[in-house]
N, C-alpha and C positions, 0 to 999 in steps of 0.2 A: 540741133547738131548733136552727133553719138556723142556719147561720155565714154573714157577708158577705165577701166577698175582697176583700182589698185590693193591688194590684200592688205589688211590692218595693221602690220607688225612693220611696214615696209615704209610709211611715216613715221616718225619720232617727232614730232613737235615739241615734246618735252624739253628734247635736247638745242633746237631753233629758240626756245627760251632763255635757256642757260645763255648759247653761243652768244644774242642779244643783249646779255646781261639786263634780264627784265626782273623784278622781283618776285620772289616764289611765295613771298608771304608777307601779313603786316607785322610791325613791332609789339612786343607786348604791351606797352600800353594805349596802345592807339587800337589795340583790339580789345583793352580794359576797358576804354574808353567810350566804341560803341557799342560794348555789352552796357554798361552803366546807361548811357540814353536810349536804349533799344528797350532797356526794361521799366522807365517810366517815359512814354510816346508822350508826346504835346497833344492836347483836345483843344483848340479852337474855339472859340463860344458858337460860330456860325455850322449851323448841322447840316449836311446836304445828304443823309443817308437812306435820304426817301426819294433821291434821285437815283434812278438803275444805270450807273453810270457801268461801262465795259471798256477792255483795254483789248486791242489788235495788236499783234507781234506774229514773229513767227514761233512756230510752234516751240514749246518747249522752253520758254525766254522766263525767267525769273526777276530777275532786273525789269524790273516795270514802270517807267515813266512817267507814262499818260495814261488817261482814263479818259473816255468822251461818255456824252448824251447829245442826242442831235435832235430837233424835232421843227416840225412847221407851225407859221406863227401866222398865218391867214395869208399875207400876200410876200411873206419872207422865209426865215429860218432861227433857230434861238441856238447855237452852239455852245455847250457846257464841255469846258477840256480843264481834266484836272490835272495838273502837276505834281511829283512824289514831292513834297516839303523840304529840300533835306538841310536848307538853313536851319528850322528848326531844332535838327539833330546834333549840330556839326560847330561848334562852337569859336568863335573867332578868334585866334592864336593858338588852340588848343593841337590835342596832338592830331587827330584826325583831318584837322584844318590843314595843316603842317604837309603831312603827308601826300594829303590833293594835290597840293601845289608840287609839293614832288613829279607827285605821275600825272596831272595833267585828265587824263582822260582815261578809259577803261580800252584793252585793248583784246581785242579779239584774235583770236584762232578758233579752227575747226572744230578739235576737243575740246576748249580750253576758254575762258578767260582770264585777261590780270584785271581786275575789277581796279574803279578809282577808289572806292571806301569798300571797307568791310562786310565781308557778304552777311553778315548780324543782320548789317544797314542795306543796304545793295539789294541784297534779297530776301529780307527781310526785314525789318518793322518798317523802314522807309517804301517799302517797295507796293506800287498798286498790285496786292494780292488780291485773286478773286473772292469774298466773302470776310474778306478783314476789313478793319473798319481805319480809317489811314487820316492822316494829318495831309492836308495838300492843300497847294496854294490854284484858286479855281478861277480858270477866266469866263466868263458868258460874253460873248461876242454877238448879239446882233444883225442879221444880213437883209438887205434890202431884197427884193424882185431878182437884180441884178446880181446879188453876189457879193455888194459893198460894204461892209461894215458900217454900220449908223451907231452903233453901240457897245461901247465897255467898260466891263468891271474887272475885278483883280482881287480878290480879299483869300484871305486865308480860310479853312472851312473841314470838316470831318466830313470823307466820302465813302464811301462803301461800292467796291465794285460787285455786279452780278453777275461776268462771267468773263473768264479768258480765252477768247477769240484768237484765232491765226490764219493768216492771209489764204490759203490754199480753201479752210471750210467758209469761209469768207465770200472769197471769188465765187465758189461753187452754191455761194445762196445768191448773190446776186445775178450769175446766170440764169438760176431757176425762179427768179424775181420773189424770192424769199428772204430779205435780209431783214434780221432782228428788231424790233421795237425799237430797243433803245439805239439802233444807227439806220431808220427804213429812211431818211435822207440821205445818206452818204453821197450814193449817184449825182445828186441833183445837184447838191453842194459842189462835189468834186469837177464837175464840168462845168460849173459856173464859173467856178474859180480857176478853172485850165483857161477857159474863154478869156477872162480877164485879163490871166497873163501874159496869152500869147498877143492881145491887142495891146500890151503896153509893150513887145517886144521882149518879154522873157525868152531864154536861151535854153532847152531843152535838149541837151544831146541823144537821148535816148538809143546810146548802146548797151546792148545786154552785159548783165556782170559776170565777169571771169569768177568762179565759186571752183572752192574745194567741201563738195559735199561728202556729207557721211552714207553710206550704205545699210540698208534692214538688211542685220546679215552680217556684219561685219565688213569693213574695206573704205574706200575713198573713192571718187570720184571727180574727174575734172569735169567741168561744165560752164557752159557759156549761158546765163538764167534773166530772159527777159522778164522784169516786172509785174505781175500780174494788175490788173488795172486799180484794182480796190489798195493796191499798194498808193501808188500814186492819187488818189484821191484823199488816202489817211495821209501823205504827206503834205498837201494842199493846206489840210487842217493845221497842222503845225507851219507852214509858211505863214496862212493866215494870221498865226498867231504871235510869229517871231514881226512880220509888218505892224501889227496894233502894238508890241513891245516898242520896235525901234520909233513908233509916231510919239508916242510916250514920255519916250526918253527925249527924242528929237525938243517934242513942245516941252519936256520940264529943266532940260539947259543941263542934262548930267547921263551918261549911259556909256555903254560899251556895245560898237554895232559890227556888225559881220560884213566888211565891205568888198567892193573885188571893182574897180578902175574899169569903165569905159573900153574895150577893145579899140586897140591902136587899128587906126584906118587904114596904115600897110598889111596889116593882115586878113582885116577885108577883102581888100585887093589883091593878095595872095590867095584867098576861098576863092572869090569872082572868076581868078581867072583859072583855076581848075577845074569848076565848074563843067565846061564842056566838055573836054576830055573823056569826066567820069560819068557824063550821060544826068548830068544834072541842070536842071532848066532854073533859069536866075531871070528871072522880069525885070526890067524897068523900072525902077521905086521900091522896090521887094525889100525888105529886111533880112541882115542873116538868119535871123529867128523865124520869120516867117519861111526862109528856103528851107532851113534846117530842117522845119516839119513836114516836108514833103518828102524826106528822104526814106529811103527802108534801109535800115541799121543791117541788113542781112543779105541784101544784097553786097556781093564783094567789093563794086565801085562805090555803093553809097555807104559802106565802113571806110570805106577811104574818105572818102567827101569828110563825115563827119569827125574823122579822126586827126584831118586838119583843121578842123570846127573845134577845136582843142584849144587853139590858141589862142581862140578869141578870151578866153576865161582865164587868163594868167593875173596874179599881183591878190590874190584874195587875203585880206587882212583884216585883226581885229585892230578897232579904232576907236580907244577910250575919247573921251570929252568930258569937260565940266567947267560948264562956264558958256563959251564958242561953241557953237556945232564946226565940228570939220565942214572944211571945203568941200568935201567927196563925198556925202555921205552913201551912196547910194551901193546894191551891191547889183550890178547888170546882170547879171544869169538870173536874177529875179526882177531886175527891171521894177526894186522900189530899194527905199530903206527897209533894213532888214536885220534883226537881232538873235540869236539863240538864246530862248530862253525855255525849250519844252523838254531838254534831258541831263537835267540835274543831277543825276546818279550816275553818269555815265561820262557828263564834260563839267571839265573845271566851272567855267564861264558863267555857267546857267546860275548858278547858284546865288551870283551877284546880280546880272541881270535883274532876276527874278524880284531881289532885294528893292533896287530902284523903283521897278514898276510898280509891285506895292506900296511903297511910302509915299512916288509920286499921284500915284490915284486916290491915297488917302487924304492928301493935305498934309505929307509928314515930312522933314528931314531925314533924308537919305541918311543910314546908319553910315557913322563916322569909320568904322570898320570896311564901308564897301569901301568910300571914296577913297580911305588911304592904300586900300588892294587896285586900284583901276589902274595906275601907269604900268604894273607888274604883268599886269593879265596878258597883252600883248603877247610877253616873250614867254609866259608860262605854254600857253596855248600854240604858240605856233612853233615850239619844241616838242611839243606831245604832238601838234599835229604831222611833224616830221618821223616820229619814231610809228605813228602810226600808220604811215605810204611806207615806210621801211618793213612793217610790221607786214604787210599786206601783200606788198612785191616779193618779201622772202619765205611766203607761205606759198604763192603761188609758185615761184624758180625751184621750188622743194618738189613739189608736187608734180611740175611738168619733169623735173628731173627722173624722180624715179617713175614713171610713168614708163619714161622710155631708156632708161636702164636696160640695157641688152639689146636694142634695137639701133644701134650703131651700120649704117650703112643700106637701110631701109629706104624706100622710096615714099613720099607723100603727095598727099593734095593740098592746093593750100591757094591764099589769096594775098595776093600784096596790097597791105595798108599804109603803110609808111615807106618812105625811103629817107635814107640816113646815108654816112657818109663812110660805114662800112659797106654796105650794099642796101638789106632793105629790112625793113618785117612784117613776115608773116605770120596769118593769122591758117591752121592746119584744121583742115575739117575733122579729122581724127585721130588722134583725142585733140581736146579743146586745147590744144598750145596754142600761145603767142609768142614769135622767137627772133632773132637774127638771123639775116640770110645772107652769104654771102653771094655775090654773081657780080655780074655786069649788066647793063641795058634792060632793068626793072622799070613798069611802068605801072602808076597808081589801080589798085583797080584791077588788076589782070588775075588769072588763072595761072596757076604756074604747077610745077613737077618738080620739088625738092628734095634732096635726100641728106639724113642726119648725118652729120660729119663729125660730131663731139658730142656726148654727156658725159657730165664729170658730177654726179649726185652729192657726193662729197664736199662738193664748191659751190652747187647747183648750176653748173654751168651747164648752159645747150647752144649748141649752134648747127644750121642747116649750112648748105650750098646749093647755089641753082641747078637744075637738069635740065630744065628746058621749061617754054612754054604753052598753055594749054588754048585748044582754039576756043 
C-alpha cells in the first residue's frame, strides 16, 4: 500500500510527550544509582562467551534483550536465548526499582523513546551489545523432531554477542538461503513451532501494523508494514520461551502468567455468521484459528473478517499465584500457558518472572522481594499497558492528521472494516489512514468513495463522509 510523506518539522513528538505528561528524564539518583552498578557489572561464575551468540531487532535498536544461538542436535535442535540480567543491576527497593514501578514499561515513539531504566542501563551495561561481554540470565531449551521441548535450563552466565542482526538483512539471508551460523536453524525451528500452534488452535490475526516510519532524507511516513517472516519465527523463540517459563512457574506453585480468557462463544457466532457475506469459507468442525489462517489480511473483506476476529482476544491479564494455580491459566491466542519473561529492559514484569524461574530450577526459594512485589504487578503492568495503546493511538491520530492537513474536501479510496454506531471505518489506500466515516447503508468488506470532511491536527481529529460506493 503507497506511504504519504510528511516533511520532518511537521511532527513534533516532543510535544505529544509533554501533552501526555510522560517523563522527559530520570531523577538524579536513580541516574546515580545506575551509573554506580553500570560501572561494576555482575560476572557470573557460569562463562558462555565461547558460544557466538547474536541479537535480531530492528535496525538501529540499542535496548537489547535477547541474544540467541540455535543449532541442530542429530534428530532435534539445542536453543540457547539469552536474556539482558537486569535483576542483577537493579536493586530491590532501591531508587531504580522505584522508578520501574513508576513507568511500568519503555514507551516508544518514532524519534524517541521513554526508556523503563536509565539508558547507562538500557543501553548500555545491561544491554546485549554486540562484542561486549554482558551478564544474562541463559535459557537452553531442548526440542524434539517435532518442535517440543524435552529440555530446560535457566542459570545465570557471561555471554558475549557476535553480531547485531536486523530483520530486513535477516530476511534477505534467508531468501538467499544464507542465514548465519550462529541462527542457520531458525526456518526450521520457526515453522515447527507455527505448526504446533496452529494444531493446538492458536489465534494469529495477522494484519499488517499501522507504522509511522522515518524517511533517508528526512520526513515521516505512514505505512501499513506486514512482518517479514524471520520476524515471526524470532518471535516463536520467545513464545517458546515465555511457555517453558509459565510450565515452571505453573509446576513450582508461585509465578506471574500472561493470561487472556477463552473467547466467549457469542462471538464466535458473531465471526461464523459474517463469514459469508465477506467471501470467507467456515467448514464444519473448523476452528476460529484455523479460518483465521486462511484469510488474506489485504484483501478488503478479509480485513474486515479479521478485524472482527478481534474480539475473540478481549480480557488479557497478568495473573500472580503463589500457592493455587489460578483457574484460568491459560493465555488462548497462544493456546498454552504463557509467561513474559524475554524483555526485561523494556517491561516491568520480566524481571520478576525471570527471578522465579531461576530459583525454581535451582532448588531455591523464591526471593522474598519477588513474592512480596507479585499482587502489585497486576495493576503496575496493566496501567503502563494502557498508557502504552494511548501512547500508540496518539502517534498514529498525529500522524494521519497532518498527513492530510490541507486536504479538506478531497476524495478517497478506501475499504470498510468496521462498522460502528457512527457509521463506519475505513481503512484509505492512500495514505495509510484508518478513520471514521460517516454515511449510511456501509457494508463490511466493500469498496467505497470517501471524501475528508474534518482535520483538526491540533486535536488530531480526522473524519471522512460517504460518497458513494465502489463496484
Amino acid at each position: 500500500m503507497p506511504a504519504h510523506r510528511v516533511s520532518a518539522p511537521d511532527i513534533d513528538f516532543s510535544a505529544l510527550r509533554r501533552e501526555l505528561e510522560l517523563p522527559t528524564e530520570f531523577a538524579p539518583e536513580v541516574v546515580a544509582e545506575a551509573e554506580k552498578v553500570a560501572a561494576a557489572p555482575p560476572r557470573p561464575e557460569t562463562n558462555l562467551t565461547d558460544v557466538p551468540f547474536v541479537t535480531i531487532d530492528p535496525a538501529g535498536a540499542r535496548d537489547l534483550d535477547q541474544a540467541m544461538h540455535l543449532s541442530a542436535t542429530g534428530d532435534g535442535f539445542r536453543i540457547r536465548y539469552a536474556i539482558a540480567d537486569v535483576a542483577s543491576f537493579v536493586r530491590a527497593g532501591g531508587a531504580i526499582d522505584a522508578e520501574a514501578r513508576r513507568r511500568g514499561q519503555t514507551q516508544y515513539f518514532p524519534d524517541a523513546r521513554v526508556p523503563l531504566h536509565p539508558t547507562v542501563l538500557s543501553e548500555g551495561a545491561a544491554s546485549l551489545l554486540p562484542g561486549e561481554t554482558r551478564p544474562a540470565v541463559v535459557w537452553t531449551i531442548d526440542l524434539d523432531a517435532a518442535g517440543e521441548a524435552v529440555a530446560v535450563d535457566v542459570r545465570r552466565a557471561l555471554v558475549r554477542s557476535t553480531a547485531q542482526l536486523d530483520y530486513v538483512a535477516v530476511q534477505a539471508d534467508l531468501d538467499a538461503g544464507r542465514l548465519p551460523d550462529p541462527i542457520a536453524p531458525l526456518a526450521q525451528i520457526g515453522k515447527l513451532r507455527i505448526d504446533r500452534a496452529a494444531r493446538r488452535g492458536a489465534i494469529d490475526l495477522n494484519l499488517p501494523d499501522q507504522e509511522v516510519q522515518e524517511v533517508e532524507g528526512g520526513g515521516w511516513k505512514l505505512t501499513f508494514r506486514a512482518p517479514p517472516i524471520v520476524e515471526e519465527y524470532n518471535a516463536h523463540i520467545s513464545l517458546l520461551t515465555g511457555e517453558c517459563a509459565a510450565k515452571i512457574m505453573l509446576d513450582g506453585g508461585i509465578g506471574l502468567l500472561r493470561t487472556l480468557p477463552p473467547a466467549d462463544p457469542r462471538d464466535i457466532e458473531r465471526l461464523r455468521a459474517a463469514a459469508p457475506a465477506l467471501g470467507v469459507t467456515w467448514p464444519d468442525g473448523a476452528t476460529p484459528s484455523a479460518v483465521i489462517a486462511t484469510v488474506d489480511p489485504n484483501d478488503p473483506r478479509g480485513a474486515a473478517f479479521i478485524d472482527l476476529a478481534a474480539a475473540l482476544l478481549r480480557g488479557a491479564a497478568y495473573t500472580p499465584f503463589d500457592g493455587v494455580p489460578p483457574e484460568q491459566p491459560l493465555h488462548s491466542a497462544v493456546a498454552s500457558a504463557y509467561a513474559h519473561v524475554t524483555a526485561p529492559l523494556r517491561r516491568l514484569a520480566d524481571r520478576y518472572t525471570t527471578e522465579i524461574c531461576l530459583a525454581l530450577t535451582a532448588g531455591e526459594q523464591v526471593p522474598e522481594w519477588v513474592r512480596a512485589a507479585l499482587p502489585a504487578l497486576p495493576e503496575a503492568m496493566g496501567r503502563s499497558d494502557r498508557r502504552s495503546h494511548e501512547v500508540e493511538r496518539a502517534v498514529i491520530d498525529l500522524a494521519e492528521a497532518t498527513v492530510l492537513a490541507g486536504r479538506t474536501g478531497e476524495l478517497f479510496d478506501a475499504a470498510v472494516v468496521e462498522l460502528n454506531g457512527e457509521g463506519a471505518t475505513v481503512v484509505l489506500d492512500d495514505p495509510a489512514v484508518r478513520a471514521k466515516c460517516s454515511g449510511e447503508g456501509f457494508q463490511l468488506g466493500s469498496r467505497v468513495k470517501v471524501r475528508l470532511a474534518q482535520v483538526v491536527p491540533a486535536s488530531r481529529k480526522v473524519r471522512f463522509e460517504l460518497v458513494g460506493r465502489k463496484a
